[in-house]
CHARMM internal coordinates of N, CA and C (Angstrom, degrees):
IC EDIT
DIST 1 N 1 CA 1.4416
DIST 1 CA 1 C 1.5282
ANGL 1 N 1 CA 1 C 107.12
DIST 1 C 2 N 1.3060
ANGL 1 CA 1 C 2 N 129.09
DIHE 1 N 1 CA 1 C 2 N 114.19
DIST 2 N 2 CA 1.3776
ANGL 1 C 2 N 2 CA 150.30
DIHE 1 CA 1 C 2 N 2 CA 177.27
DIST 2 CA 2 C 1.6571
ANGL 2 N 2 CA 2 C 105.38
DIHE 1 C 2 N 2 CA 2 C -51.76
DIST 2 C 3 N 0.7936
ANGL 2 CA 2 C 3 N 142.89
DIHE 2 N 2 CA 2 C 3 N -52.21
DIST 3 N 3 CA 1.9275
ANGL 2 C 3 N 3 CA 143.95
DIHE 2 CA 2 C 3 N 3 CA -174.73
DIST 3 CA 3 C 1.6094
ANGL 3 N 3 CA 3 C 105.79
DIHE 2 C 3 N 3 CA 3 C -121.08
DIST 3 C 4 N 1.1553
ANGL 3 CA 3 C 4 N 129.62
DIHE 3 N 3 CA 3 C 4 N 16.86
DIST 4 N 4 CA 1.4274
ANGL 3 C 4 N 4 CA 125.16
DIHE 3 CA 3 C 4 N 4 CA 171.81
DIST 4 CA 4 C 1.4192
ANGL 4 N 4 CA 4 C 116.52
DIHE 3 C 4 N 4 CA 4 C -171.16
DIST 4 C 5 N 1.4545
ANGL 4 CA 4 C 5 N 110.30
DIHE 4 N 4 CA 4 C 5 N 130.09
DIST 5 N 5 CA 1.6521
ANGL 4 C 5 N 5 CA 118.75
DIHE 4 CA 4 C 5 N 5 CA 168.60
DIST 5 CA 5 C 1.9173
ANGL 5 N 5 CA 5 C 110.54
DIHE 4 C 5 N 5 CA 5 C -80.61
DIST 5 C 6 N 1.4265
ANGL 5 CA 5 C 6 N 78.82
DIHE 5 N 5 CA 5 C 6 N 157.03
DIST 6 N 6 CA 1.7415
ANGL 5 C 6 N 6 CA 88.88
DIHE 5 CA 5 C 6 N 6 CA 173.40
DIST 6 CA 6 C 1.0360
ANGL 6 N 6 CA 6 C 101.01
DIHE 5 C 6 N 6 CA 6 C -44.38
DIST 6 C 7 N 1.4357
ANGL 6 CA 6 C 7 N 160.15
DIHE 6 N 6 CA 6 C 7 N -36.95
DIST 7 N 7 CA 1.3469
ANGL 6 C 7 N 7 CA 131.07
DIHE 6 CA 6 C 7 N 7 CA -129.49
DIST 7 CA 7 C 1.5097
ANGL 7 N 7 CA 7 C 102.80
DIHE 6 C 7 N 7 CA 7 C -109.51
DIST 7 C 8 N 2.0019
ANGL 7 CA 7 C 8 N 102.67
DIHE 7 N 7 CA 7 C 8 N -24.23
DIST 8 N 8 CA 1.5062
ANGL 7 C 8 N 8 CA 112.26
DIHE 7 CA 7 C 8 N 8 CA 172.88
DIST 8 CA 8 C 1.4580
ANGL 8 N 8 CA 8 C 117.12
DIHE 7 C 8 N 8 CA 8 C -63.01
DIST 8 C 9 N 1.7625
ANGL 8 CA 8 C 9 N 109.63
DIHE 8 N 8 CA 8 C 9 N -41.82
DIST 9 N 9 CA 1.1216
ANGL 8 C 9 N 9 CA 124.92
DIHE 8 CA 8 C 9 N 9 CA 175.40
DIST 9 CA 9 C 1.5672
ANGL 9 N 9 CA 9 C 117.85
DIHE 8 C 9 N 9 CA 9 C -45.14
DIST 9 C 10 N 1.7315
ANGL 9 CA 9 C 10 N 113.42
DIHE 9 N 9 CA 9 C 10 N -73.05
DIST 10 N 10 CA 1.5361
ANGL 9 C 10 N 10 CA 130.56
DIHE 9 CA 9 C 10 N 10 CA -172.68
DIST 10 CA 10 C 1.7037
ANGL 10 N 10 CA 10 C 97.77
DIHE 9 C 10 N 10 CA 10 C -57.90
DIST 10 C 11 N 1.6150
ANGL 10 CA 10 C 11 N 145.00
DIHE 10 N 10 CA 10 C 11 N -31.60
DIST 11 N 11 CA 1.1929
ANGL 10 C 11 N 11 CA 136.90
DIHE 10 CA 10 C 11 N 11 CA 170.87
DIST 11 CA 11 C 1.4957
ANGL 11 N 11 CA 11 C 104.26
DIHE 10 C 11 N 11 CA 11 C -59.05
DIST 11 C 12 N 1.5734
ANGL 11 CA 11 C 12 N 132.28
DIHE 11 N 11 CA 11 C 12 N -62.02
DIST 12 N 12 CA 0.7698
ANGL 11 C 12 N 12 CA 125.18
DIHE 11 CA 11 C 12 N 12 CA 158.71
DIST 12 CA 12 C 1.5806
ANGL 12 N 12 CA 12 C 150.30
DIHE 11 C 12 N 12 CA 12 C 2.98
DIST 12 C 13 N 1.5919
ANGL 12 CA 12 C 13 N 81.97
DIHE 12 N 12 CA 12 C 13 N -64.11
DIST 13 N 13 CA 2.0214
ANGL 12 C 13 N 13 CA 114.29
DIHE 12 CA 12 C 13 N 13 CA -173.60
DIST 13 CA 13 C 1.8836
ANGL 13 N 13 CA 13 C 90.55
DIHE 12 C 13 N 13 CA 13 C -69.80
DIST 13 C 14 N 1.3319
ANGL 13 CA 13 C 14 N 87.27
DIHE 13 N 13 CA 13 C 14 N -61.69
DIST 14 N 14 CA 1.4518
ANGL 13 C 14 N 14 CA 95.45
DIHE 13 CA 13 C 14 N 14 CA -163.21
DIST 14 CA 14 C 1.5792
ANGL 14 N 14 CA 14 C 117.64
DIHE 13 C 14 N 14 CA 14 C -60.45
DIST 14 C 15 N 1.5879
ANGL 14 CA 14 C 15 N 113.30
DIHE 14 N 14 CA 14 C 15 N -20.58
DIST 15 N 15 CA 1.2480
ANGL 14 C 15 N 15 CA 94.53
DIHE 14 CA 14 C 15 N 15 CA 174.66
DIST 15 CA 15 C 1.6430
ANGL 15 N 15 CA 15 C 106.91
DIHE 14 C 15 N 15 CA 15 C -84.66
DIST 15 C 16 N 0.9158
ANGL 15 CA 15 C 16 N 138.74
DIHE 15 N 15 CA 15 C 16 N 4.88
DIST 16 N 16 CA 1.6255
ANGL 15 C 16 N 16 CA 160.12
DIHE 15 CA 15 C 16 N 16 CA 155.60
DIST 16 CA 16 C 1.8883
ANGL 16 N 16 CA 16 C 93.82
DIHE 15 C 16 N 16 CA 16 C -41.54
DIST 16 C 17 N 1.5008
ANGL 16 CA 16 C 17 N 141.74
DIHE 16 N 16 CA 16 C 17 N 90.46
DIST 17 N 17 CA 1.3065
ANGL 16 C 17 N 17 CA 156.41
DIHE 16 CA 16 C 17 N 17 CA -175.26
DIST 17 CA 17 C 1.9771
ANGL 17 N 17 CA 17 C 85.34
DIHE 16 C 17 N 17 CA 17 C -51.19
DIST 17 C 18 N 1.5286
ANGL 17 CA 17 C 18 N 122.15
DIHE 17 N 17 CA 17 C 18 N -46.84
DIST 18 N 18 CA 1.2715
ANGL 17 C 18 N 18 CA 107.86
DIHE 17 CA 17 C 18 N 18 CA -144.73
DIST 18 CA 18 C 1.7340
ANGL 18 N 18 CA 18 C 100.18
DIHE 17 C 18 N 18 CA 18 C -106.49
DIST 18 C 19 N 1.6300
ANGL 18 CA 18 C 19 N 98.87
DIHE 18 N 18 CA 18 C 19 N 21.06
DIST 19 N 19 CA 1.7215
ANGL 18 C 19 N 19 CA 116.31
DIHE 18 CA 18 C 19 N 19 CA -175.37
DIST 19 CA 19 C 1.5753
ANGL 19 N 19 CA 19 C 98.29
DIHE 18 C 19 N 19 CA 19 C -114.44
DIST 19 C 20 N 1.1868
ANGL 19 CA 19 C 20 N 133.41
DIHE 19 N 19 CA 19 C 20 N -36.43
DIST 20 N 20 CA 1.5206
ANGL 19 C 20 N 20 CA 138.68
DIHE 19 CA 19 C 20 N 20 CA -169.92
DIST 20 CA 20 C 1.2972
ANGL 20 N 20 CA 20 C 86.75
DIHE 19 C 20 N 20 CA 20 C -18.74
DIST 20 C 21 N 1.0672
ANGL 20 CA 20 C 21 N 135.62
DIHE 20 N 20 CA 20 C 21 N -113.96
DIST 21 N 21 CA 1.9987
ANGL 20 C 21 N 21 CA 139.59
DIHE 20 CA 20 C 21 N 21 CA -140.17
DIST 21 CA 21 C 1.8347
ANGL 21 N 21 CA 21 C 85.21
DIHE 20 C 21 N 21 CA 21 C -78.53
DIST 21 C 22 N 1.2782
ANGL 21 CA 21 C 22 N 153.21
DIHE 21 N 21 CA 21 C 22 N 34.82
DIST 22 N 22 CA 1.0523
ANGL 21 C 22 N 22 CA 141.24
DIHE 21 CA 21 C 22 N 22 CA 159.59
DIST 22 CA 22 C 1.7932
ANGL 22 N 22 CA 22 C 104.08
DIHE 21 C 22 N 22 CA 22 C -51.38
DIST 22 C 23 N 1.0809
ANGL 22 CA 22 C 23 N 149.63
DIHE 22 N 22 CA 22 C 23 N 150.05
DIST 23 N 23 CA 1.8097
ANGL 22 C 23 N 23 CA 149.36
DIHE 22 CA 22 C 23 N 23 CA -158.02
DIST 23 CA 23 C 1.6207
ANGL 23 N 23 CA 23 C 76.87
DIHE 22 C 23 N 23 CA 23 C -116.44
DIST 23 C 24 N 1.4421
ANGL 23 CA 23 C 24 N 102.13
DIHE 23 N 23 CA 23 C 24 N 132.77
DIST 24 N 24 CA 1.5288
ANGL 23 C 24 N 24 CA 113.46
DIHE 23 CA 23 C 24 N 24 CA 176.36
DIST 24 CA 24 C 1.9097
ANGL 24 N 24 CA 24 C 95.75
DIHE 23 C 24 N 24 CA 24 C -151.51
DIST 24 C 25 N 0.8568
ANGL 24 CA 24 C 25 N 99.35
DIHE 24 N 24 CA 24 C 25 N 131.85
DIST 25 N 25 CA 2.3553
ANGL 24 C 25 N 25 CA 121.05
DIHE 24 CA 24 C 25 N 25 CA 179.73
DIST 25 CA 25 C 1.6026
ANGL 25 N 25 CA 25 C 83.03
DIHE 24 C 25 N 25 CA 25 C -113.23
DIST 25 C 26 N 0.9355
ANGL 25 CA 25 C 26 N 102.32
DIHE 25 N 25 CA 25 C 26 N 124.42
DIST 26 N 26 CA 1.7679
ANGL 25 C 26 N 26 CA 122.07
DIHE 25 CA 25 C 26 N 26 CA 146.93
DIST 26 CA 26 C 2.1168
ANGL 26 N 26 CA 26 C 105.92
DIHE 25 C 26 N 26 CA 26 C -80.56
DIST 26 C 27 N 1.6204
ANGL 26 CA 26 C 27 N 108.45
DIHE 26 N 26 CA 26 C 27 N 112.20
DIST 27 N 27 CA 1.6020
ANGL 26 C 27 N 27 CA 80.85
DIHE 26 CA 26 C 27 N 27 CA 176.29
DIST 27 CA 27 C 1.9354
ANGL 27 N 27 CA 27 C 66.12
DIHE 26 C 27 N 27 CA 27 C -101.96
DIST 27 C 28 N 1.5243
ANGL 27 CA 27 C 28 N 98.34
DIHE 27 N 27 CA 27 C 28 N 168.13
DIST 28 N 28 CA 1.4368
ANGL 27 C 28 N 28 CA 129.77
DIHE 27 CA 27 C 28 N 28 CA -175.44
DIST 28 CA 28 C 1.1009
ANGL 28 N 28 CA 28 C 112.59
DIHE 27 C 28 N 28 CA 28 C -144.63
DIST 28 C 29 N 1.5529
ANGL 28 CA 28 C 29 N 121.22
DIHE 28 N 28 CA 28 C 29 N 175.15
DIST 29 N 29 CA 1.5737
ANGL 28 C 29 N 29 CA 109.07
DIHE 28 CA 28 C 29 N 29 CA 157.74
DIST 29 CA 29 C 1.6550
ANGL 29 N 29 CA 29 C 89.87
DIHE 28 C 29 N 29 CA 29 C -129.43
DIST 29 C 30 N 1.3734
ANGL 29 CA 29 C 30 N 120.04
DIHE 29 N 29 CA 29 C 30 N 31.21
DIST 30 N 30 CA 1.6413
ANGL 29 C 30 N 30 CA 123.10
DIHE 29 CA 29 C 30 N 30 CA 157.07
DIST 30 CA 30 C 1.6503
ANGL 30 N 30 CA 30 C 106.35
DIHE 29 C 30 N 30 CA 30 C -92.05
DIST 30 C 31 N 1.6589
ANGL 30 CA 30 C 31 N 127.95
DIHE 30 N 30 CA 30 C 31 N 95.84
DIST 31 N 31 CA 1.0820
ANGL 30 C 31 N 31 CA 147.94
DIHE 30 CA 30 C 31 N 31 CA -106.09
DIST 31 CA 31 C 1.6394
ANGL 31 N 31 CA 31 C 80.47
DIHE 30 C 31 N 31 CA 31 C -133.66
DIST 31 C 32 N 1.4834
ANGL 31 CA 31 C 32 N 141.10
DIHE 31 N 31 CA 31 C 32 N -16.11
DIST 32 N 32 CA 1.4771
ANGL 31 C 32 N 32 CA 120.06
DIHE 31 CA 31 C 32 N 32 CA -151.91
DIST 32 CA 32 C 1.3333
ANGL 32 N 32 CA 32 C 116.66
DIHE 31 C 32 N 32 CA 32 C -107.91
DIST 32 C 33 N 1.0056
ANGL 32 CA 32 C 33 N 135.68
DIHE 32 N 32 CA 32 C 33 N -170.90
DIST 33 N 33 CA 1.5317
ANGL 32 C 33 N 33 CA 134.35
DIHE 32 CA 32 C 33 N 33 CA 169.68
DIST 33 CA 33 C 1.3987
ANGL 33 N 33 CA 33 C 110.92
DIHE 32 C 33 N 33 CA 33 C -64.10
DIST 33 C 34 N 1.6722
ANGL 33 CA 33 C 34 N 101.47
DIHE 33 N 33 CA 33 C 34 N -39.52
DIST 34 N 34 CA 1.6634
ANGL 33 C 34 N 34 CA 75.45
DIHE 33 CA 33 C 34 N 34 CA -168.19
DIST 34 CA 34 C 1.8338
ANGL 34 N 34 CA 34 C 127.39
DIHE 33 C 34 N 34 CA 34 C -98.74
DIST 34 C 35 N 1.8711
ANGL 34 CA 34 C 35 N 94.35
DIHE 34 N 34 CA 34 C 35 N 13.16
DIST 35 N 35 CA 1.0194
ANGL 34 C 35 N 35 CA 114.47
DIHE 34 CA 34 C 35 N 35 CA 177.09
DIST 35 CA 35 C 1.6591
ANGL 35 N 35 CA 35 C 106.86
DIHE 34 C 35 N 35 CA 35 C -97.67
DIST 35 C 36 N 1.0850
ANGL 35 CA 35 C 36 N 152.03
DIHE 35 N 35 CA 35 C 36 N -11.50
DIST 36 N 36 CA 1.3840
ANGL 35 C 36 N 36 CA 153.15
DIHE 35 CA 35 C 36 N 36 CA 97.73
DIST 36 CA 36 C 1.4441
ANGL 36 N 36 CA 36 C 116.47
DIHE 35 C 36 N 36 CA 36 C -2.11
DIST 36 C 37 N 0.7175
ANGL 36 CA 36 C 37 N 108.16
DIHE 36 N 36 CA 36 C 37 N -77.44
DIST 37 N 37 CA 1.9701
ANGL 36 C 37 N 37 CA 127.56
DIHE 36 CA 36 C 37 N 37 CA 170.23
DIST 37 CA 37 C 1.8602
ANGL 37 N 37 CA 37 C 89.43
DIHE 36 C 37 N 37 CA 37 C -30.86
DIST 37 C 38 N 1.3399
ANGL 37 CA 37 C 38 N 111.43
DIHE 37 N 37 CA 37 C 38 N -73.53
DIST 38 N 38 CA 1.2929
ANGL 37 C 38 N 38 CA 133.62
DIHE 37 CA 37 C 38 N 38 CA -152.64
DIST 38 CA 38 C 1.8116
ANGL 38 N 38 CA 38 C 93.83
DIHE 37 C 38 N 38 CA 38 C -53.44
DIST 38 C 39 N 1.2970
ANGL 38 CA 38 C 39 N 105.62
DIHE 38 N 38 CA 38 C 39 N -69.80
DIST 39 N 39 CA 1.7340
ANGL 38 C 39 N 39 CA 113.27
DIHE 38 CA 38 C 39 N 39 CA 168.40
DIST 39 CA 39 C 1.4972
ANGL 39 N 39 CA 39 C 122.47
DIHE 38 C 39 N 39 CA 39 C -27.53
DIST 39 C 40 N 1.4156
ANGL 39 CA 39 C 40 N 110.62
DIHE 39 N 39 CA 39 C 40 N -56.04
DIST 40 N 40 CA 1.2707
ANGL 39 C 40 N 40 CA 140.96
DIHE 39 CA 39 C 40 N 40 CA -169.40
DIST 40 CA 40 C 1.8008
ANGL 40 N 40 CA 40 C 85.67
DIHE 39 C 40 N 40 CA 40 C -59.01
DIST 40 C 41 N 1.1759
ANGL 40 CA 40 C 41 N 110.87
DIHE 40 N 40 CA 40 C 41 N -87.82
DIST 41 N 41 CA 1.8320
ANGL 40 C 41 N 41 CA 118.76
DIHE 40 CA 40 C 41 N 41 CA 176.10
DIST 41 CA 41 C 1.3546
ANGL 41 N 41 CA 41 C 122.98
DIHE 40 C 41 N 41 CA 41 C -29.33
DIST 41 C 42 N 1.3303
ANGL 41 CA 41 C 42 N 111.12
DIHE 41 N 41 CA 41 C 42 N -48.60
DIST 42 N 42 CA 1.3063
ANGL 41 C 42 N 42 CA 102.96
DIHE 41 CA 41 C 42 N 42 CA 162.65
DIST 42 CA 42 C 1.6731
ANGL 42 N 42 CA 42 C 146.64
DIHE 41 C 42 N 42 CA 42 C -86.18
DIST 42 C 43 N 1.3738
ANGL 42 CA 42 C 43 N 94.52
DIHE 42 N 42 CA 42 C 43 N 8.95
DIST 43 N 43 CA 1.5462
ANGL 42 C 43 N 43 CA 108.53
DIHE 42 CA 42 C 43 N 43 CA 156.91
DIST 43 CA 43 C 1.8602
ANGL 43 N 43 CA 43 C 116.73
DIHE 42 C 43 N 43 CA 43 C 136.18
DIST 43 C 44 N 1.3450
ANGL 43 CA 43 C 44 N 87.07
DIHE 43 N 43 CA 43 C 44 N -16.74
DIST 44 N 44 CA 1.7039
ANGL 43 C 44 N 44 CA 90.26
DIHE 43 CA 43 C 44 N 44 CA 179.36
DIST 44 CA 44 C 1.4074
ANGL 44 N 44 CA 44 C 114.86
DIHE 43 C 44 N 44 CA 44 C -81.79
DIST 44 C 45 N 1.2886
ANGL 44 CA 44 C 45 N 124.18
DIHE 44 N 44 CA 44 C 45 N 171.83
DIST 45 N 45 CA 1.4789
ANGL 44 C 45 N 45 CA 119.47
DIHE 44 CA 44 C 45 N 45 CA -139.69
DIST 45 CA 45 C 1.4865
ANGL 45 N 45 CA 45 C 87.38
DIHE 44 C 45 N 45 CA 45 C -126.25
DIST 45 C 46 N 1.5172
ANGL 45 CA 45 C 46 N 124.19
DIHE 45 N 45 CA 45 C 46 N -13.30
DIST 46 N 46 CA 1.4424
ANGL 45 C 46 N 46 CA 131.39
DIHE 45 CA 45 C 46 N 46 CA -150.12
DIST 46 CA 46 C 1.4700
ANGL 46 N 46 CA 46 C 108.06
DIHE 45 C 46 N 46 CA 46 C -160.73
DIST 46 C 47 N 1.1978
ANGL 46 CA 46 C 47 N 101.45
DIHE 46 N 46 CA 46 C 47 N 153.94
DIST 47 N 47 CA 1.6741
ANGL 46 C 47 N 47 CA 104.42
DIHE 46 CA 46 C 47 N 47 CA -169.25
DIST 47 CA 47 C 2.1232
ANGL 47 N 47 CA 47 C 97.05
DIHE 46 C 47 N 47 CA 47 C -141.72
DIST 47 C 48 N 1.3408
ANGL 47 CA 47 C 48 N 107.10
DIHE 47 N 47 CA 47 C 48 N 129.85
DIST 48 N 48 CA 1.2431
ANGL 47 C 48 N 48 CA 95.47
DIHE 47 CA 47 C 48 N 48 CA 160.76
DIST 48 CA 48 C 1.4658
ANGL 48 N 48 CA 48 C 101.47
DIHE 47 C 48 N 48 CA 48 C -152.24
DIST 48 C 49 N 1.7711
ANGL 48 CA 48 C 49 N 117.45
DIHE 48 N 48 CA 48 C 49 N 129.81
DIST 49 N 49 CA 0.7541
ANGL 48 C 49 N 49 CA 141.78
DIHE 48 CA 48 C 49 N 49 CA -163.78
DIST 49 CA 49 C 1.6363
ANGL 49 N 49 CA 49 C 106.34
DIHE 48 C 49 N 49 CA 49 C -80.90
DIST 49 C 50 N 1.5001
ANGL 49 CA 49 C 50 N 127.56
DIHE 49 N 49 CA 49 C 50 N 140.65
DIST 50 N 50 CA 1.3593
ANGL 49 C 50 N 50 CA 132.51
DIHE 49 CA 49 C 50 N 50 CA -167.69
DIST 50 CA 50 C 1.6753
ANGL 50 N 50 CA 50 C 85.83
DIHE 49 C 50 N 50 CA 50 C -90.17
DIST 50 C 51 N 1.7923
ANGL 50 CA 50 C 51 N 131.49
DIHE 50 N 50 CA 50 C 51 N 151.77
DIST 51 N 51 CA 1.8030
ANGL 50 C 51 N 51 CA 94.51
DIHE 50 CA 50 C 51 N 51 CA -13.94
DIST 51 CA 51 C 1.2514
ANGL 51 N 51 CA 51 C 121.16
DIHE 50 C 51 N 51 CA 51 C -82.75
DIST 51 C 52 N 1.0392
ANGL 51 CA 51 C 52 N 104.04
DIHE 51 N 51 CA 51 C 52 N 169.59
DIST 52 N 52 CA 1.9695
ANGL 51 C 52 N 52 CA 113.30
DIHE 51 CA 51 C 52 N 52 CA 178.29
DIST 52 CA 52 C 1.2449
ANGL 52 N 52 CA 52 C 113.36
DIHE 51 C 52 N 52 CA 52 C -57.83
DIST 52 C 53 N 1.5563
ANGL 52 CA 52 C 53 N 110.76
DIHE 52 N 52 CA 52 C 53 N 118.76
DIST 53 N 53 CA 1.6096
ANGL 52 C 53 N 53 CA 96.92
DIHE 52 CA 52 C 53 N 53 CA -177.08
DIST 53 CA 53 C 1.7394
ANGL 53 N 53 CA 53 C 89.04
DIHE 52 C 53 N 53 CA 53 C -113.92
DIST 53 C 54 N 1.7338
ANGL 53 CA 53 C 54 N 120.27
DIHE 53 N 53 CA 53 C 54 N 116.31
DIST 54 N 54 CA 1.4679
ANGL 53 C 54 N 54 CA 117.61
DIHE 53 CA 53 C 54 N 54 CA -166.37
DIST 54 CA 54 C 1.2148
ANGL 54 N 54 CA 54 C 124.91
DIHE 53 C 54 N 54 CA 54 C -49.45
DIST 54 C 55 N 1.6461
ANGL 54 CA 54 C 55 N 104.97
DIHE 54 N 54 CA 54 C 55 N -35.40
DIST 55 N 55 CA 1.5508
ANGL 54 C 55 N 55 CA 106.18
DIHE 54 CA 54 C 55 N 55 CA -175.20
DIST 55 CA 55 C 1.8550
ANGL 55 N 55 CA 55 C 107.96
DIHE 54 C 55 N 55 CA 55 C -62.15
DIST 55 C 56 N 1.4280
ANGL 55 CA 55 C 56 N 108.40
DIHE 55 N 55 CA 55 C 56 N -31.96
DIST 56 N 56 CA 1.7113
ANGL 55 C 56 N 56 CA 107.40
DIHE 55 CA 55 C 56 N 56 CA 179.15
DIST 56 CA 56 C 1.5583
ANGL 56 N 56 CA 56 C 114.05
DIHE 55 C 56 N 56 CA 56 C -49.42
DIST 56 C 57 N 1.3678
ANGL 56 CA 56 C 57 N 96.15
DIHE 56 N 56 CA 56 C 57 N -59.03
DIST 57 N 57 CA 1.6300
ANGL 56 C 57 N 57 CA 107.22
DIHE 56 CA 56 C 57 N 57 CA 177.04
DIST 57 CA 57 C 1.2723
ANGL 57 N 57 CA 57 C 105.52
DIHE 56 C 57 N 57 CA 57 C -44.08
DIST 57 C 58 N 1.2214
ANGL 57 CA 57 C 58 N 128.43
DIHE 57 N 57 CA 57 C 58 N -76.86
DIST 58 N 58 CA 1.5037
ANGL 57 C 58 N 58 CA 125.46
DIHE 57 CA 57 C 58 N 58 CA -168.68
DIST 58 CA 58 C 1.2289
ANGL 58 N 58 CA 58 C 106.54
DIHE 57 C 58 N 58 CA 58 C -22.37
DIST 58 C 59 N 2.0613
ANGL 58 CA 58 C 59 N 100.26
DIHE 58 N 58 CA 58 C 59 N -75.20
DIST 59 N 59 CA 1.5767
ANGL 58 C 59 N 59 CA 103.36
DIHE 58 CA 58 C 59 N 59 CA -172.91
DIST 59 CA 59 C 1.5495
ANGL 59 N 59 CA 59 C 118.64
DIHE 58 C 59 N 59 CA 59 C -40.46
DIST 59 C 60 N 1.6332
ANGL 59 CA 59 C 60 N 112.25
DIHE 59 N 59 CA 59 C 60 N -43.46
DIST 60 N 60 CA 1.7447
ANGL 59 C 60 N 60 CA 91.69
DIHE 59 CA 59 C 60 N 60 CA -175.97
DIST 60 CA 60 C 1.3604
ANGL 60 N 60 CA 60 C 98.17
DIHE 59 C 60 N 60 CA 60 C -49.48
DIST 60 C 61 N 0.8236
ANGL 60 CA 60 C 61 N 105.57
DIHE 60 N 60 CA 60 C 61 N -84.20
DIST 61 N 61 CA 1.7153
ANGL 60 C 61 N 61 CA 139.43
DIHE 60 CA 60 C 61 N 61 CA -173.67
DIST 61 CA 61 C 1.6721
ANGL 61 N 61 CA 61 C 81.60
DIHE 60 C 61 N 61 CA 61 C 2.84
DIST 61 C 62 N 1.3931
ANGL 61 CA 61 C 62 N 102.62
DIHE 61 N 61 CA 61 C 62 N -81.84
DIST 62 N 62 CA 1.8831
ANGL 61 C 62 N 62 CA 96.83
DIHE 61 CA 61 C 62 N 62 CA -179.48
DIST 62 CA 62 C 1.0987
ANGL 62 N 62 CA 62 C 148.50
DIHE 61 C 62 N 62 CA 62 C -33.79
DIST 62 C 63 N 1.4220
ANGL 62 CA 62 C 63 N 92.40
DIHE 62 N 62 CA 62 C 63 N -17.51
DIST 63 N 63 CA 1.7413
ANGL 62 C 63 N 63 CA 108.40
DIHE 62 CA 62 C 63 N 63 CA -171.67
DIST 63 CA 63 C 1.3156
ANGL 63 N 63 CA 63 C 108.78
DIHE 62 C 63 N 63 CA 63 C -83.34
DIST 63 C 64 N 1.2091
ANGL 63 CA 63 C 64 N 113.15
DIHE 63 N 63 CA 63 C 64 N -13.14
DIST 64 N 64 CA 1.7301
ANGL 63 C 64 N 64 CA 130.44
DIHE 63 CA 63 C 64 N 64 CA 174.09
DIST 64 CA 64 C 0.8017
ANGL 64 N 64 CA 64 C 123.08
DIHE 63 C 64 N 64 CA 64 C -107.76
DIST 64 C 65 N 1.5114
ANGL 64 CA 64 C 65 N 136.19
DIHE 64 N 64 CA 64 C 65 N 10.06
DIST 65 N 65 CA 1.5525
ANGL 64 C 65 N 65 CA 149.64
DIHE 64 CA 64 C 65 N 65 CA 158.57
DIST 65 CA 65 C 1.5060
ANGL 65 N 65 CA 65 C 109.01
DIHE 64 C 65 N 65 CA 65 C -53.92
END
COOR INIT
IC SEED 1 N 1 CA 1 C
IC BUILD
């Protein structure tokens, strides 16, 4: 995203009243625990680290079915 990071974005969503529990994954290629942590805090529900491994996606993806 050219003028905004995820984190500007997901504040955004979330201050959105009819977005609160909207299911949001940060994928990143900030890969560590405490950048997970960091995702997690700032509003996303899910973290998947670049590269994409498909079967991960799914599973988030599922956990919100």
């Amino acid at each position: 995203m050219p003028d905004e990071d995820g984190f500007s974005l997901i504040a955004k969503v979330r201050s959105l009243h009819s977005a609160e529990q909207l299911p949001a994954l940060a994928f990143t290629a900030f890969a560590h625990e405490q950048d997970r942590l960091r995702m997690m805090e700032a509003g996303f529900q899910g973290h998947l680290p670049k590269p994409l491994n498909p079967q991960s996606l799914i599973s988030k993806v599922l956990e919100f079915a």
